[in-house]
Backbone as a chain_set.jsonl record, in Angstrom:
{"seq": "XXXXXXXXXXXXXXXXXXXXXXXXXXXXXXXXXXXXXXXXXXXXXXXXXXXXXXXXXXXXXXXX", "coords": {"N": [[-49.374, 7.205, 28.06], [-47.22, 4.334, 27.166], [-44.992, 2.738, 28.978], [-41.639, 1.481, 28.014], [-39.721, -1.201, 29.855], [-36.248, -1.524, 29.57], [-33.815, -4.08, 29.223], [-30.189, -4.677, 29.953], [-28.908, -7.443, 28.126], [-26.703, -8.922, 27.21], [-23.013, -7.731, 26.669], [-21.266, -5.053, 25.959], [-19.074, -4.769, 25.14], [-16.574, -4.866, 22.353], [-18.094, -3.759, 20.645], [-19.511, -1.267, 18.676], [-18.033, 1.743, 19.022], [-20.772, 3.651, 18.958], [-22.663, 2.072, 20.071], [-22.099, 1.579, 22.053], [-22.532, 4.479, 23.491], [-25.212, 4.813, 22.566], [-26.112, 2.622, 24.731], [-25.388, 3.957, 27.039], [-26.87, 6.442, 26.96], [-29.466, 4.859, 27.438], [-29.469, 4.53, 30.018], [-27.479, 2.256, 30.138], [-25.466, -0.056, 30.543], [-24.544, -2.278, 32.012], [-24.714, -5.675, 32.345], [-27.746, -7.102, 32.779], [-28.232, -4.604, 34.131], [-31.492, -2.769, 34.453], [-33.637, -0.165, 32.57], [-36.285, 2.197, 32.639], [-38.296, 4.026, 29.91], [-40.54, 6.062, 28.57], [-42.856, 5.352, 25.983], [-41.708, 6.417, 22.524], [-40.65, 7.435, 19.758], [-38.328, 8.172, 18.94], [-36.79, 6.85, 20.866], [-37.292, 4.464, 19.713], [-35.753, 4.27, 17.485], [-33.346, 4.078, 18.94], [-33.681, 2.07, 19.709], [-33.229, -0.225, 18.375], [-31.023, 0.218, 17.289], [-29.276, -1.273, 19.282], [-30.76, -3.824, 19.318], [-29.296, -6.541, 19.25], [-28.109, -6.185, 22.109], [-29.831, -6.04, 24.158], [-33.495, -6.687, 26.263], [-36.446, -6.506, 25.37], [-39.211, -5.09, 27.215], [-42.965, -4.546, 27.221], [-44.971, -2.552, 28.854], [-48.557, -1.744, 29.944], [-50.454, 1.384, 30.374], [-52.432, 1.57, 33.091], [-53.261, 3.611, 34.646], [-55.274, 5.431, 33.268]], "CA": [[-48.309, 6.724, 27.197], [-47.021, 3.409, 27.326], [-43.764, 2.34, 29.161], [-41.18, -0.122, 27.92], [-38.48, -2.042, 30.371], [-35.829, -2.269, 28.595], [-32.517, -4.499, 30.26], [-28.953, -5.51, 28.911], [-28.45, -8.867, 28.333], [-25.236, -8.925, 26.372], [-21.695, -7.15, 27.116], [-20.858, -3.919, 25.157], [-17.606, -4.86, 24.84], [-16.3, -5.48, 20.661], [-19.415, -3.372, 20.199], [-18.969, 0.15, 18.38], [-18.786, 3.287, 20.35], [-21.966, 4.352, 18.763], [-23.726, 1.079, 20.467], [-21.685, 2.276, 23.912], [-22.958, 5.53, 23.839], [-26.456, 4.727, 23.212], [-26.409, 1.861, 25.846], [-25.292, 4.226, 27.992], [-28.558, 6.726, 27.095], [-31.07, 4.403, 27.883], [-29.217, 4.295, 31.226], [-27.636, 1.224, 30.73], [-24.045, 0.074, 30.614], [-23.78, -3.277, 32.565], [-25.772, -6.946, 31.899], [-28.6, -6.801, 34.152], [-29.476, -3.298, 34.456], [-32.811, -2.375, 33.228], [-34.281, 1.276, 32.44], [-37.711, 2.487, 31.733], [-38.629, 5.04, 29.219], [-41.973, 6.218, 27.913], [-42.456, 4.916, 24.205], [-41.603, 7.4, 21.302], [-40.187, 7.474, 18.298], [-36.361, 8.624, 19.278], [-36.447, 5.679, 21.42], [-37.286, 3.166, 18.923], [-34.713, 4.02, 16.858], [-32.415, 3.477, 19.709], [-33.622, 0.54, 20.36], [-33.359, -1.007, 16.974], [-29.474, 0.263, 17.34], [-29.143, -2.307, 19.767], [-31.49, -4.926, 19.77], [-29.058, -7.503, 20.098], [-27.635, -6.591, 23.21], [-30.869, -5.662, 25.159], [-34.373, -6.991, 25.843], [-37.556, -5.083, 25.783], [-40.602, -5.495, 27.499], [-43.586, -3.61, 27.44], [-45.925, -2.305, 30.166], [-49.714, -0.716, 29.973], [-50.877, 2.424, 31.589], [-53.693, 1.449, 33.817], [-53.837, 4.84, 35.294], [-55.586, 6.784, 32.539]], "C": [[-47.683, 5.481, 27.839], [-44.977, 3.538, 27.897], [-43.011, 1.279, 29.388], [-39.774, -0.316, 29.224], [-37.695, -2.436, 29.36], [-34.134, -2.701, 29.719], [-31.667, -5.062, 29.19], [-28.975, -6.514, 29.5], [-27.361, -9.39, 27.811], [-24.409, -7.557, 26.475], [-21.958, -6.143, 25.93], [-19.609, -3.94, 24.565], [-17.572, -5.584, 23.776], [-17.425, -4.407, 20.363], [-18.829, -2.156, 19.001], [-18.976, 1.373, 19.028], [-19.55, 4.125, 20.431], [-23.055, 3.494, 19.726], [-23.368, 1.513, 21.711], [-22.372, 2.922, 24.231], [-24.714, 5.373, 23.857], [-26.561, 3.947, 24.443], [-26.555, 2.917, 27.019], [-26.529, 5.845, 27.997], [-29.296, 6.636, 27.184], [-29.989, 4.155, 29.248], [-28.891, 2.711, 31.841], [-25.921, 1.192, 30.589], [-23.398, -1.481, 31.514], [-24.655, -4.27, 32.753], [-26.538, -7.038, 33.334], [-29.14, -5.54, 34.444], [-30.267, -3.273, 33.566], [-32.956, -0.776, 33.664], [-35.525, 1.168, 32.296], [-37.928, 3.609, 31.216], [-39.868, 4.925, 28.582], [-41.633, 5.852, 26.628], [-42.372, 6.293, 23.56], [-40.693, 6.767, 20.009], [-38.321, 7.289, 18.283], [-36.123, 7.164, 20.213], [-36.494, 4.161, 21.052], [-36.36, 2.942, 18.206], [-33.221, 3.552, 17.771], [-32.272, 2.036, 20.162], [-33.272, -0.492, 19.074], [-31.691, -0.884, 16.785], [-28.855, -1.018, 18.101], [-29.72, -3.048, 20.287], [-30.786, -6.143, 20.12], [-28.602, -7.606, 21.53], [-29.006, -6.144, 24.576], [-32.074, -6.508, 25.083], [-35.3, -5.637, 26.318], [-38.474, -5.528, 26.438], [-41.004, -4.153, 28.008], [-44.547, -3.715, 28.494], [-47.275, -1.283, 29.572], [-50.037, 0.741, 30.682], [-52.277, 2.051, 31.501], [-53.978, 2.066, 34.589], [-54.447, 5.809, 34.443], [-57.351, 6.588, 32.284]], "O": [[-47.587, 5.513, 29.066], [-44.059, 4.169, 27.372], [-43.156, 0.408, 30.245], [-38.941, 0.584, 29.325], [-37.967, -3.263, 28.49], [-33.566, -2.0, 30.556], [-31.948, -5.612, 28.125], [-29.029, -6.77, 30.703], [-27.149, -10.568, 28.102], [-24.96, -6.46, 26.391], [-22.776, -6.401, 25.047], [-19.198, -3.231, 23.647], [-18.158, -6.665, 23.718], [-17.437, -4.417, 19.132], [-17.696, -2.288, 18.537], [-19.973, 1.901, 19.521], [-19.585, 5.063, 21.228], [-24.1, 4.016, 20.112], [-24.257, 1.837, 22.499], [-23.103, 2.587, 25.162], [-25.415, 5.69, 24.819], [-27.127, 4.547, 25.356], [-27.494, 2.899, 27.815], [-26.945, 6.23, 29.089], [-30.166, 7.506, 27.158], [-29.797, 2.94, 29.219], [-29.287, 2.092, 32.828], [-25.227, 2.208, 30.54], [-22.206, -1.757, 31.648], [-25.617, -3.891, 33.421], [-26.128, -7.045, 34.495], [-30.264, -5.349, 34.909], [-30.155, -3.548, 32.371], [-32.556, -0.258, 34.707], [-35.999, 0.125, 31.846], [-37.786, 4.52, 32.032], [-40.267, 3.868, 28.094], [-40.508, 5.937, 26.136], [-42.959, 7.244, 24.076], [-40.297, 5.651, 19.673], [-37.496, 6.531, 17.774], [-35.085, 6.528, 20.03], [-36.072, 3.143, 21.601], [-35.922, 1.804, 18.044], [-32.291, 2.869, 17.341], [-31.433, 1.274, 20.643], [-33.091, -1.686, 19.31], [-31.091, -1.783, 16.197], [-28.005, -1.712, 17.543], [-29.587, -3.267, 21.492], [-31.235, -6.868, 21.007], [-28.614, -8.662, 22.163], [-28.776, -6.029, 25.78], [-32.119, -7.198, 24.064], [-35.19, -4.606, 26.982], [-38.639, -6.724, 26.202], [-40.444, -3.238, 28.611], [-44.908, -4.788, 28.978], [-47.075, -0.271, 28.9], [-49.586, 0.857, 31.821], [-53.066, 2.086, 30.558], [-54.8, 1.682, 35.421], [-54.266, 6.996, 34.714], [-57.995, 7.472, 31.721]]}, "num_chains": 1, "name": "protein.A"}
């Protein structure tokens, strides 16, 4: 299964406290941190919650 990098690049702050709370479930919360999570489904929709304040990048698995 594939895993994306995903990092904030824009403040949370003005946001809504639905965009807070996810930020802060992909384990993020402050410009510059990045996370990584395996791809799925639940995580796309999160990500689509706040695409503007994050970027994504994806990674291969070249262990399988």
């Amino acid at each position: 299964m594939a895993k994306l990098k995903i990092t904030q690049t824009r403040s949370a702050v003005g946001q809504s406290p639905a965009h807070h709370g996810t930020l802060r479930a992909l384990g993020l919360g402050k410009i510059g941190r990045s996370a990584e999570h395996p791809e799925s489904p639940t995580l796309a929709g999160m990500l689509r919650k706040v695409r503007h304040l994050v970027r994504v990048e994806g990674e291969s698995d070249t262990d399988a």
